[in-house]
Structures are given as C-alpha cells and as structure tokens.
C-alpha positions in Angstrom: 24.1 13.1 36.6 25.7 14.5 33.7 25.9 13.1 30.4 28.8 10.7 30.7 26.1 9.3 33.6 23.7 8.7 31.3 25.6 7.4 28.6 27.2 4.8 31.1 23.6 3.6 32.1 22.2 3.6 28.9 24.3 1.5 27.6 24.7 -0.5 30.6 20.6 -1.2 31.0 20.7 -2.1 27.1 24.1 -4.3 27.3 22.7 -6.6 30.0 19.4 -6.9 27.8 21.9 -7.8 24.6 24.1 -10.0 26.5 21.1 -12.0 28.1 19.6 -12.0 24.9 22.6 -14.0 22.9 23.3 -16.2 25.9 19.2 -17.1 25.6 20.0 -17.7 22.0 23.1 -19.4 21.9 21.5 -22.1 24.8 18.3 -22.3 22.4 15.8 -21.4 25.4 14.2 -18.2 23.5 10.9 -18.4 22.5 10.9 -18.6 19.2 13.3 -21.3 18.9 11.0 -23.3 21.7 8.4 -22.9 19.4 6.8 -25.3 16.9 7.5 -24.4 13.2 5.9 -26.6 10.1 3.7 -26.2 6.9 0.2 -26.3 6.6 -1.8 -26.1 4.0 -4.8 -24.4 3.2 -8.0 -26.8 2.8 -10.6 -23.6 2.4 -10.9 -20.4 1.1 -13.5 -18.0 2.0 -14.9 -15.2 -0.5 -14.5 -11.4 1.1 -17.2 -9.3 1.7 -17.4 -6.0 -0.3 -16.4 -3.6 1.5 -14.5 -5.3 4.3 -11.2 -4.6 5.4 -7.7 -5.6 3.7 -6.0 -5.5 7.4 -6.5 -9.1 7.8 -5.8 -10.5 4.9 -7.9 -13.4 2.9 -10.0 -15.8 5.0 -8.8 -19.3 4.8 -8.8 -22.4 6.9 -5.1 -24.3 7.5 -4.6 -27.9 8.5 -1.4 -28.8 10.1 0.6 -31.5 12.0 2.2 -31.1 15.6 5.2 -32.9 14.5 5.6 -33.3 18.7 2.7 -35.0 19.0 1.2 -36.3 15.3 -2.4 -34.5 16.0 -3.8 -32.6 13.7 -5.3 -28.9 13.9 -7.5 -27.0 11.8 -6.8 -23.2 12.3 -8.3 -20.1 10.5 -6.9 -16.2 10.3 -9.8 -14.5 11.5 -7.5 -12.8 13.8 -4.2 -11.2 14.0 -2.5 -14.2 13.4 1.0 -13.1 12.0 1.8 -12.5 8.1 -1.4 -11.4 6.1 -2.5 -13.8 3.3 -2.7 -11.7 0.1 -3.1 -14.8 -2.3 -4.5 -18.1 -1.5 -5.7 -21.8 -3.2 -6.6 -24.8 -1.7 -3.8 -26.5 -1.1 -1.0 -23.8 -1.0 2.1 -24.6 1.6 2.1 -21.3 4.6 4.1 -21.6 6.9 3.0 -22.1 10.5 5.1 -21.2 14.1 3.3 -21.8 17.4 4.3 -22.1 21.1 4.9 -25.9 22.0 1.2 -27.1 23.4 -0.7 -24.4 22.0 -1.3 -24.7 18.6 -4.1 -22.4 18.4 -2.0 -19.4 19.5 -0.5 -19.7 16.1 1.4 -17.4 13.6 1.5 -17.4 10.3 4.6 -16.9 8.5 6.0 -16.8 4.7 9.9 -18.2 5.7 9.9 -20.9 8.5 14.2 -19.8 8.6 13.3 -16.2 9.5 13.8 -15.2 13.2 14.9 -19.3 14.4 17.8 -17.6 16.4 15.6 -15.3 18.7 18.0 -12.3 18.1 15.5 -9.5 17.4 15.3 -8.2 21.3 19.6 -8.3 21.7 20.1 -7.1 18.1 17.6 -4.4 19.4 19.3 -3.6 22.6 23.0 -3.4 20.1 21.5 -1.1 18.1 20.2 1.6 20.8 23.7 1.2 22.3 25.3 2.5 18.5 22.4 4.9 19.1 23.5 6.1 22.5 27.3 6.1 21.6 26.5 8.6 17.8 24.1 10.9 19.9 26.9 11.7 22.7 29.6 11.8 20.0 27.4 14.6 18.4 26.9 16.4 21.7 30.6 16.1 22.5 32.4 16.8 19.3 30.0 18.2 16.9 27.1 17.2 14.6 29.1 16.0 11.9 29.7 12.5 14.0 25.8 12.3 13.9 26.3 12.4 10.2 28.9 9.7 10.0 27.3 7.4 12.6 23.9 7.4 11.0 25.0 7.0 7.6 27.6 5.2 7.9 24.8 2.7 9.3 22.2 3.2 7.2 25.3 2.2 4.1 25.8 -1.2 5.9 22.4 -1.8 5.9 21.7 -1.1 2.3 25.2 -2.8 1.3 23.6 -6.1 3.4 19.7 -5.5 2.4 19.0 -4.0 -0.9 21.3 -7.1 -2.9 19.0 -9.1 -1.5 15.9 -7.4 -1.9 17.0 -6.5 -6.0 17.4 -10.3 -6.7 14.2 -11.1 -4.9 11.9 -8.7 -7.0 13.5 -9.9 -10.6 13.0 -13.4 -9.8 9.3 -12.1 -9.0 9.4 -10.2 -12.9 11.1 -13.0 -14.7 8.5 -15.6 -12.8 5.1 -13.0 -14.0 6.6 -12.5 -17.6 7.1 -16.1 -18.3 3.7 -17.1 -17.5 0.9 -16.6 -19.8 -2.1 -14.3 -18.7 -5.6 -16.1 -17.7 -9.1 -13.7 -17.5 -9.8 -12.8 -14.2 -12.6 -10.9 -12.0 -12.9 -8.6 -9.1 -15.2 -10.3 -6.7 -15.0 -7.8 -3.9 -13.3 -4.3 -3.5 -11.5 -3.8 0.0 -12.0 -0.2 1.8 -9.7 0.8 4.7 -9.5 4.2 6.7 -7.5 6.3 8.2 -6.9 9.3 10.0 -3.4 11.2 10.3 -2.0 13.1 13.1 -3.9 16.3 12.0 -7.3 14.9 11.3 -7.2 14.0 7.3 -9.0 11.1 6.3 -7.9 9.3 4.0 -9.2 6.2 2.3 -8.1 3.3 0.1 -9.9 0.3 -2.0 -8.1 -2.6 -2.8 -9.6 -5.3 -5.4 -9.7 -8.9 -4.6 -9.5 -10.9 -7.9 -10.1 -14.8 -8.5 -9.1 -16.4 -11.4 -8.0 -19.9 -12.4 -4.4 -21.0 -13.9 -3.7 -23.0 -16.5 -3.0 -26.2 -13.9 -6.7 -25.4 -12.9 -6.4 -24.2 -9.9 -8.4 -21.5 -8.3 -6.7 -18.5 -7.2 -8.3 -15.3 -4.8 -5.9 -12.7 -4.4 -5.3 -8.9 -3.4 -4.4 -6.4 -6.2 -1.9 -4.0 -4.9 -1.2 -0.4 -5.6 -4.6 0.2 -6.2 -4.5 -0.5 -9.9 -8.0 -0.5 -10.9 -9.8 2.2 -8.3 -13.2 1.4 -6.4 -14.9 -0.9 -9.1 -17.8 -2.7 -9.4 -17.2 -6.0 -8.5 -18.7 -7.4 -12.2 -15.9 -6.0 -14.2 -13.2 -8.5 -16.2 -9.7 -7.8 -15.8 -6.8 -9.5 -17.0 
C-alpha cells in the first residue's frame, strides 16, 4: 500500500469516527449531553494533612439535587472526580455533571456550558484528518507545507483562544486589586513527586492557606507557583 493508501484509510477510519460523532451530537444521544448537570454546593471542608498530595485537590463534601428525580446526594472528592478544587468555603456553587441514575459516578466541573455538545471525540477525529492531509503534503511537495499547515493552525487557534484567555486573567487582576488584603496562615504544605524520562527527581511543595474575608467567610485554598517554599505551617502570610 503506498502512501496515497494510507492517506485514503486514515482519513477514512477518522471521517466515519467524525461523521458518527456530529450525527451523535446533533440527535443529543452523546454522553455528555445524556448526562445530569447542576450545582452543588459545598457543606464541609476538610483540613489537608501536611505533607499530602496536591493531585486531588481540597477535601470537601458537596450536596446536590437530581433535578430528574428531587433526591438529594451527598458526594466527596476523595477520588478522581473531575476538576481539582484549589479554593473552597462552605457554601461555594461547583458545578456537578453525572450520568443519569448514577449520581455517585460524578464529575466535578468549573463551567456547566463546557463540553454540552459532546464534540471532543469528532473534533478529535477532524483534527488528525488536517493531520494526515499536512504530513502527506510534506512528503509529497516539500517540508515547507508542514510549515504552513501547522502554523497556519496553531494562528487560528491563538486568534480564537488567547482573546479569550487575556480578558479572562484581567478580570482575575482587576477582581484581586480591588479587594482589600485579610491575614492569612499556611496550615499545611503540599509535596508531590516526580520522576522524568531519564530518572531526575524532582519535587514540589505547595502551601494551603485559610483565611477569613471581610463577609466572614472562611476560605482554604492552594497557593500556586510556589510562592513561599516548604514552610512551617505556623508562619503568617498576607
């Protein structure tokens, strides 16, 4: 089979994977729009241990409503149980996605709108086929296509993404700098590890703060990037 072959049934094997997928979609029979999607709240929050891992994010305990049904369920994240929980109160809205009639194989998610379509398997599939279609253009006329098919992609992308992302992060700033600092402490320091592909450990701490806002309520959250080291888990920030 030469490479024409291979071209042909690479794209066909991936075209019948994207054309079942947006017929799935469009009929609403995907799983993710079949699934259950609400807010919980959080009714507890549980202190870290020192010297735990970050991976899973804070401990809390959500309530929510089968909106199917009008039970109630009382869920936790002690597993791998979608988006990691970096800040949490009692009371805070999270977002909650579960199959219909199993609420406790639940996800947790920060936007409820994200991924209602059930497109990420045909998007996928559409993407390999550009994939496919650059990497014989490159074999057949030159490299130089590879150069204009990949970065001609990777400019729609960041043209569609990075607006997006920039307004996102300065609503963040302006939020932070119009708010007035309260006195914090670290209660625990977080310690992950890992090894790379040739055998370097590496490892990283991550503080976990609680402090309490001006509206009184009682906040426990990661510190990212590391800003204050491995520290004892006495010491006052701000």
């Amino acid at each position: 089979m030469g490479v024409h072959g291979y071209l042909a049934l690479w794209c066909g094997v991936f075209g019948t994977v994207a054309l079942v997928g947006y017929a799935r979609s469009l009929a609403g029979t995907t799983r993710v729009q079949r699934a259950i999607r609400v807010m919980g709240w959080i009714e507890q929050v549980r202190e870290p241990r020192y010297g735990s891992s970050r991976r899973g994010g804070i401990s809390v305990v959500v309530s929510f409503q089968d909106p199917s049904t009008g039970r109630e369920f009382t869920v936790t994240n002690d597993r791998d149980h979608g988006e990691r929980i970096t800040a949490a109160w009692t009371g805070r809205e999270v977002g909650v996605r579960c199959p219909r009639g199993s609420p406790h194989a639940h996800e947790f998610v920060g936007d409820l709108s994200v991924g209602r379509r059930g497109l990420g398997w045909p998007n996928s599939a559409g993407f390999l086929i550009y994939v496919g279609v650059v990497v014989f253009a490159a074999i057949d006329r030159g490299r130089l296509w590879a150069l204009i098919g990949f970065g001609g992609l990777w400019a729609v992308f960041g043209a569609w993404y990075l607006p997006e992302n920039v307004r996102e992060w300065s609503g963040r700033i302006v939020a932070l700098s119009s708010r007035p600092a309260v006195r914090g402490r670290v209660i625990a320091v977080l310690t992950d590890t890992s090894t790379d592909e040739d055998g370097h450990t590496s490892t990283s701490h991550t503080p976990v703060v609680a402090f309490t806002t001006h509206e009184s309520t009682a906040v426990t959250a990661y510190v990212h990037g590391g800003a204050f080291g491995a520290t004892s888990p006495t010491r006052k920030v701000s």
